[in-house]
LUMLODREN-168417 format. One record per atom (N, C-alpha, C): atom name; x, y negated, z negated. Coordinates in Angstrom, 3 decimals. Last residue first. Layout:
% residues N
 atom     east    north       up
   CA        X        Y        Z
...
END
This chain:
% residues 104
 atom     east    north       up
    N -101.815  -52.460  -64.673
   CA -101.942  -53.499  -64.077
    C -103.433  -53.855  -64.765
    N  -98.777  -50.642  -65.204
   CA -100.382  -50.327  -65.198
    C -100.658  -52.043  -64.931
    N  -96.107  -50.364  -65.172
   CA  -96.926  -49.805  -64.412
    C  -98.320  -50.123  -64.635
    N  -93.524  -51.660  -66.736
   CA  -94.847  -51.340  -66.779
    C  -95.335  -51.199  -65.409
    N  -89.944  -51.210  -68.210
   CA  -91.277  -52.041  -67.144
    C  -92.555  -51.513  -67.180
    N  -88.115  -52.373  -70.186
   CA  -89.029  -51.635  -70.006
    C  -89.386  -52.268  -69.261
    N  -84.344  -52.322  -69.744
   CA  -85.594  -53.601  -69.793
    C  -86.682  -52.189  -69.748
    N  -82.022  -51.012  -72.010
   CA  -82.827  -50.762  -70.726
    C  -83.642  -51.771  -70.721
    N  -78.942  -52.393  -72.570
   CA  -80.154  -52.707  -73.045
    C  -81.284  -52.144  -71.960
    N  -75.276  -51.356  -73.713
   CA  -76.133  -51.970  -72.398
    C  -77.928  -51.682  -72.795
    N  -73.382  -50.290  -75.259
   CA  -74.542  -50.966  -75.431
    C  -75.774  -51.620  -74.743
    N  -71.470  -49.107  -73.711
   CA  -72.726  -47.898  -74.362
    C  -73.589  -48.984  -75.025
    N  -69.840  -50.419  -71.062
   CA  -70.183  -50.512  -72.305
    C  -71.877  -49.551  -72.875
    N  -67.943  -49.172  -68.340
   CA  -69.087  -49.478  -68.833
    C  -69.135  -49.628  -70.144
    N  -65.137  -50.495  -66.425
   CA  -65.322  -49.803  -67.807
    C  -67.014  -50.217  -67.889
    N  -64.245  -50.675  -63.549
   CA  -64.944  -49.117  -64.181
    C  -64.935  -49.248  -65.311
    N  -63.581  -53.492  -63.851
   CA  -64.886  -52.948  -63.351
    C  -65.684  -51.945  -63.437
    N  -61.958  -55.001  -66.312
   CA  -61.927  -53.839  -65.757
    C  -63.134  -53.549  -65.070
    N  -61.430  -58.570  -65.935
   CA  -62.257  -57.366  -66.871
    C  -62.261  -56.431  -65.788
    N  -57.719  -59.993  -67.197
   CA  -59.099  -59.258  -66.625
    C  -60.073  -58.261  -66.246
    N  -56.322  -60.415  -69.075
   CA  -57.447  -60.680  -69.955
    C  -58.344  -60.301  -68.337
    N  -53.865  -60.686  -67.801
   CA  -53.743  -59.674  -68.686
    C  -55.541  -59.518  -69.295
    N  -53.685  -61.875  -64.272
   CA  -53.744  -62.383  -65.858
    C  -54.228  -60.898  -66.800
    N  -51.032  -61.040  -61.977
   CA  -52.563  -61.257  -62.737
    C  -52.402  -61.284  -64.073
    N  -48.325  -62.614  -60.000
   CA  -48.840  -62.233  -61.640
    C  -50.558  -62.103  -61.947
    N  -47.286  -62.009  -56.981
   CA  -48.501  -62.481  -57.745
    C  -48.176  -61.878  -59.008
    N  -44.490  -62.786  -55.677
   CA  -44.695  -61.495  -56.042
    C  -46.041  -62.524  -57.279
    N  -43.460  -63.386  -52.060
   CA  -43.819  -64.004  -53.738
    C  -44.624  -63.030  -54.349
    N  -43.682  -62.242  -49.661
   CA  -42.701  -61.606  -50.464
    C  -42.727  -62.391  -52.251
    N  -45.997  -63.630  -48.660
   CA  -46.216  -62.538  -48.810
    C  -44.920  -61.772  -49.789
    N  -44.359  -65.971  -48.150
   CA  -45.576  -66.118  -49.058
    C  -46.261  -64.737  -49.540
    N  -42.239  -65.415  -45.858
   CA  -42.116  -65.922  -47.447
    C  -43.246  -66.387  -48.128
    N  -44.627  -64.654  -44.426
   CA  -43.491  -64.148  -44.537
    C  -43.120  -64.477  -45.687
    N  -45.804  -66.757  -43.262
   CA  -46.364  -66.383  -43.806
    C  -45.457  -65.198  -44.674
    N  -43.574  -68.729  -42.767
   CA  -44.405  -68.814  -44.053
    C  -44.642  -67.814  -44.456
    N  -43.128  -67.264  -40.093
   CA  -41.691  -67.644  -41.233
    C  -42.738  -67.742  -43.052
    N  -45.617  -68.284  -39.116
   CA  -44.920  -66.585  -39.288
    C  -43.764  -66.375  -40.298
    N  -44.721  -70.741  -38.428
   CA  -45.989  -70.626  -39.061
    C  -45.745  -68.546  -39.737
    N  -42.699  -71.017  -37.085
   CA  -42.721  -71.694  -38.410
    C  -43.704  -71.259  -39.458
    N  -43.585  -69.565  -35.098
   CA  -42.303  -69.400  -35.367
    C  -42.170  -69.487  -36.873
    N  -45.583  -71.302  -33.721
   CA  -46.012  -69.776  -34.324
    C  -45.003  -69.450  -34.749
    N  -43.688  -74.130  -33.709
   CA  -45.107  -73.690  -34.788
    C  -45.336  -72.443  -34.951
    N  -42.394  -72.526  -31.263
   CA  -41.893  -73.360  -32.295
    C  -42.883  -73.335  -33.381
    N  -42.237  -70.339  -29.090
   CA  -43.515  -71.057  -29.717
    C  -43.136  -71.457  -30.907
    N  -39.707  -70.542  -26.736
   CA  -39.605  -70.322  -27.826
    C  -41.012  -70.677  -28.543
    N  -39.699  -69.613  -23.541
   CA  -39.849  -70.579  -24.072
    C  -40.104  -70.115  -25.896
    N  -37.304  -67.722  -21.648
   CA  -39.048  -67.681  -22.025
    C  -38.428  -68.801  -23.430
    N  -36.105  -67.952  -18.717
   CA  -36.023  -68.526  -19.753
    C  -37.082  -68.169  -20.834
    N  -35.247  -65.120  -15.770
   CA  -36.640  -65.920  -17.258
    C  -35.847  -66.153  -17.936
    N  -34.289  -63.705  -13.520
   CA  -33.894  -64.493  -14.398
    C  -35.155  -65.184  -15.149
    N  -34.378  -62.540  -11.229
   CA  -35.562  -62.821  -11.624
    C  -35.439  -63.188  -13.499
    N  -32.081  -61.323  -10.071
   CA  -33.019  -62.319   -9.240
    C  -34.297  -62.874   -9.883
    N  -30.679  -59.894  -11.737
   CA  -30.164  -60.850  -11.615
    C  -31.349  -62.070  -11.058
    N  -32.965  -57.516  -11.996
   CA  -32.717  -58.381  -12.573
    C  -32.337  -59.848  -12.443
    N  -32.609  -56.577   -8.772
   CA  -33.043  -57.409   -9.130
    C  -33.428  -57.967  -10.430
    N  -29.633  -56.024   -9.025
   CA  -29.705  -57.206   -8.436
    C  -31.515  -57.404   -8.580
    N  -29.752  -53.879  -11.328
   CA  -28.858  -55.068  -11.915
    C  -29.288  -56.140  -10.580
    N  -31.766  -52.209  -10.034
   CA  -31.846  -52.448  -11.299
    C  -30.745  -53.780  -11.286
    N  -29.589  -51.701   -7.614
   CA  -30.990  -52.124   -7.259
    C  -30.993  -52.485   -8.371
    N  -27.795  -50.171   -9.376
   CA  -27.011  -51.394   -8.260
    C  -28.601  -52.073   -8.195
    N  -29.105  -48.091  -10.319
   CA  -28.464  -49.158  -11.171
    C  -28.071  -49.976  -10.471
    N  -29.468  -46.907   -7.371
   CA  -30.686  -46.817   -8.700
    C  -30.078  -47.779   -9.298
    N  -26.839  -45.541   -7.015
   CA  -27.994  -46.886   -6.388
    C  -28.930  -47.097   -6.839
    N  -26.116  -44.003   -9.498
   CA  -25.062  -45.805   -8.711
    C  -26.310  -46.255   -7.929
    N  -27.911  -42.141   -8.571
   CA  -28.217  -42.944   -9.834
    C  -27.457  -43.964   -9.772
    N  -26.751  -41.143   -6.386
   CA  -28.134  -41.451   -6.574
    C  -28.249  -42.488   -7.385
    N  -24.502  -40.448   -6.869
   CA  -24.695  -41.723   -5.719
    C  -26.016  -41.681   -5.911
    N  -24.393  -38.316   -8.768
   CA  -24.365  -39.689   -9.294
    C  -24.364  -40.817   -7.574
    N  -23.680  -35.694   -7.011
   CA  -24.255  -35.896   -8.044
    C  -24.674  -37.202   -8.600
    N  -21.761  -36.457   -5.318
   CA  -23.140  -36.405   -4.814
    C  -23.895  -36.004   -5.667
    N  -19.578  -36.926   -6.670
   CA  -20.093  -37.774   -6.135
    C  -21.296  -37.543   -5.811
    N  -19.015  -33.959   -7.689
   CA  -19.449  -35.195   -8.420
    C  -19.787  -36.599   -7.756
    N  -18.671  -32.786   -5.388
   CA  -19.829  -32.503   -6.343
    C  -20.187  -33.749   -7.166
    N  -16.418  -33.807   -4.669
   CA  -17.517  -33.869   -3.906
    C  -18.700  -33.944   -4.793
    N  -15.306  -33.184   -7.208
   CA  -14.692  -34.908   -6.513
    C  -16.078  -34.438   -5.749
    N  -14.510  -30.542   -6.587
   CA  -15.082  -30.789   -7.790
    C  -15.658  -32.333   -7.260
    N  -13.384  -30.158   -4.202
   CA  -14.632  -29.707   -4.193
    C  -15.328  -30.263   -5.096
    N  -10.971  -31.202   -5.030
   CA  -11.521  -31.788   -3.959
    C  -13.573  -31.497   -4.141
    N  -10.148  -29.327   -6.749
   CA  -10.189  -30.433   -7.396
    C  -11.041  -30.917   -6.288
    N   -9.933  -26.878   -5.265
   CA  -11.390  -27.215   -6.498
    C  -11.313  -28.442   -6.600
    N   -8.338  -27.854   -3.823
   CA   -9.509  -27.302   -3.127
    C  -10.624  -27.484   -4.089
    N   -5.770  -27.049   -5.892
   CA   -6.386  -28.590   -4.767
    C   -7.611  -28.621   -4.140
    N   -6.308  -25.053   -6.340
   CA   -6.118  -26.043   -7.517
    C   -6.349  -27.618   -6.639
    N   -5.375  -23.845   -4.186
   CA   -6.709  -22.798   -4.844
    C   -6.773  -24.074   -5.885
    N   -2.536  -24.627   -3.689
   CA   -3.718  -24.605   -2.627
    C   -5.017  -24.519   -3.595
    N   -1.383  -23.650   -5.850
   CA   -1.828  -24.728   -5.785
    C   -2.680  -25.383   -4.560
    N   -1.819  -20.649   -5.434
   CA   -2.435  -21.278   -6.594
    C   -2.367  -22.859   -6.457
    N    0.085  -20.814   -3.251
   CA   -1.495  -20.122   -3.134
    C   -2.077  -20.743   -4.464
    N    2.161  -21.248   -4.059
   CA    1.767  -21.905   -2.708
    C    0.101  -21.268   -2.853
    N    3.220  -18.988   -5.866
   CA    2.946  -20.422   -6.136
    C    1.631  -21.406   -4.949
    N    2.828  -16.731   -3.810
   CA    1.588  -17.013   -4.781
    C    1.455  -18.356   -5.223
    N    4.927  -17.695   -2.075
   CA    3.950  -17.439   -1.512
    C    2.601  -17.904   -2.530
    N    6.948  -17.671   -3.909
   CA    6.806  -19.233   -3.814
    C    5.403  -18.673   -2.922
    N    7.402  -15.030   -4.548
   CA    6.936  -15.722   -5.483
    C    6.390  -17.571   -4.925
    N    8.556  -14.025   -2.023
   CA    6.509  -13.728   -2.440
    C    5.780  -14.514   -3.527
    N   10.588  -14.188   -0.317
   CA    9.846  -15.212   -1.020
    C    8.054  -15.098   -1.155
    N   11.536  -12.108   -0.121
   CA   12.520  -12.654   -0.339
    C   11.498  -13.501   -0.827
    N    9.287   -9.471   -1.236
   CA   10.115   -9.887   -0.238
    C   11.132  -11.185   -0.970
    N    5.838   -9.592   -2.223
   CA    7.091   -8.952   -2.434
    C    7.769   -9.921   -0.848
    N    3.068  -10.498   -1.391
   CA    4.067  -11.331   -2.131
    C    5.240  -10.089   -2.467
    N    1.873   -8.621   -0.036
   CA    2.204   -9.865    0.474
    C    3.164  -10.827   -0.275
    N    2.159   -5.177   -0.534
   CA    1.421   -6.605   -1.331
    C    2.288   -7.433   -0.228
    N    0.862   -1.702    0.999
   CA    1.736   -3.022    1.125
    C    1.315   -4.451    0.354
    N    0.844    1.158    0.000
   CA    0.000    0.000    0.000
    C    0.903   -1.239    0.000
END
């Protein structure tokens, strides 16, 4: 069975073959990856020009600004209730029935 790499120069043969086989992927790889992502590069190229083209200042609502700021620091003031107010669920056992009448 005859190999191809024996002889005076079989070793620079295989060398020569593995970096062939190392250049080819790399190339192949480089393809792949380009035609993987030229989609999405033009997708983001479109996205950034028309951004660029449609530039807005938007105007600041100065009063709803001021007015939101309040309400804000009025909501973080922390209320005290007064200690003396009357509980709603407490009933008292003295409470007085009124009689009524029926007969006329």
């Amino acid at each position: 069975m005859p190999t191809f790499y024996r002889g005076k120069y079989g070793l620079w043969r295989l060398i020569y073959i593995l970096i062939f086989g190392v250049l080819l992927s790399a190339v192949l790889f480089t393809y792949y990856f380009i035609y993987q992502n030229i989609y999405s590069a033009i997708a983001n190229a479109n996205a950034v020009t028309s951004i660029k083209s449609n530039l807005n200042i938007y105007n600041l609502d100065i009063p709803a600004f001021e007015k939101a700021a309040a309400a804000i620091n009025k909501k973080q003031i922390r209320e005290e209730f007064p200690p003396n107010i009357r509980n709603i669920f407490f009933y008292s056992s003295n409470s007085v029935a009124t009689p009524t009448s029926t007969s006329t």
